[in-house]
N, C-alpha and C positions, 0 to 999 in steps of 0.2 A: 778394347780393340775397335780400331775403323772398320765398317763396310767401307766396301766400296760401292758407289751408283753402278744401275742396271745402264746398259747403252740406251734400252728401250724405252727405259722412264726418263733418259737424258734428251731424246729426239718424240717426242709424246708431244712437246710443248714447242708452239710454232715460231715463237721468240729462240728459243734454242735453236731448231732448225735453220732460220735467218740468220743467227750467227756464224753458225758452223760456213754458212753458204757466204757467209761475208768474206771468212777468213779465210777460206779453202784458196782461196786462189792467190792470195798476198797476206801476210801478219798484220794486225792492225790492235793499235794499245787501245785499252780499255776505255778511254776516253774518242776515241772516234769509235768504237763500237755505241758506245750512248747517243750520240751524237744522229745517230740512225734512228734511233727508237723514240717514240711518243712515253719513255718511261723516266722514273731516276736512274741514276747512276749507282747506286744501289743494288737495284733490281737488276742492271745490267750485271755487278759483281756478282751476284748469287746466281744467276742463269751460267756466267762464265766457272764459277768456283763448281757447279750442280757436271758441266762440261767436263771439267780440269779432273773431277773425282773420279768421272768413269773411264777415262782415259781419252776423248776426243777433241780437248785443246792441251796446249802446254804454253803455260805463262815464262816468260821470261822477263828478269828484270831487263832495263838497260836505260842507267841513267836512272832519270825517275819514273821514266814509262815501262809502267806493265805490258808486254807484247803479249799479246794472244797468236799463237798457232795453229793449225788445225792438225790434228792427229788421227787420220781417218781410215789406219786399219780394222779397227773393231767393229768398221760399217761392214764388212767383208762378211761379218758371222750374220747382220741386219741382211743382206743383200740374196745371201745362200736360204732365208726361213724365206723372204719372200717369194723366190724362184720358185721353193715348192710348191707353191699357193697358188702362181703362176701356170706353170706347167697345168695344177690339177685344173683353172677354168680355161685356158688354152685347149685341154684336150675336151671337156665338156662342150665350147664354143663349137670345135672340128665335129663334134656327134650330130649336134643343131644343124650346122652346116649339111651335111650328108643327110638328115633326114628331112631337112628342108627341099633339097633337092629330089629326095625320092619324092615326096610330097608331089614337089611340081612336075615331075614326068607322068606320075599317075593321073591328075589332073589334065596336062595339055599333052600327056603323051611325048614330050621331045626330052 
């Protein structure tokens, strides 16, 4: 039986991440995704294949070129852990805030 990749072990790795931000915006075949990287083409197919498994590209043939997609629902489950994280130094910063300011009224009085 396949696993499948974690989204978070798929975006972990900053070649990944650069991909994903290559293709999000236009498809682009595997051979101009290399073409970007100081890597083999190789290395580009196994960062794309490490992608395609967890669900955030999809290859298509066409012709001889492999097109890469991006598939970027599964960032939405990425997007909702970080908010919480968020939120909690957000409202930590607003404590700072407010007791920074009592600080300085008791200090200069205003």
């Amino acid at each position: 039986m396949k696993t499948r990749r974690d989204v978070y072990q798929a975006i972990a790795d900053p070649t990944r991440r650069a991909i994903i931000n290559m293709i999000a915006s236009q498809p682009h075949n595997v051979n101009a995704i290399a073409e970007k990287f100081d890597v083999t083409r190789q290395a580009i197919s196994l960062h794309v294949k490490i992608l395609t498994d967890c669900g955030l590209v999809k290859v298509r043939q066409r012709g001889r070129d492999r097109v890469c997609e991006a598939q970027l629902d599964q960032l939405s489950e990425v997007s909702a852990w970080v908010d919480q994280y968020r939120q909690h130094w957000e409202s930590k910063l607003d404590s700072l805030e407010t007791y920074l300011e009592k600080l300085k009224k008791e200090k200069y009085g205003k």
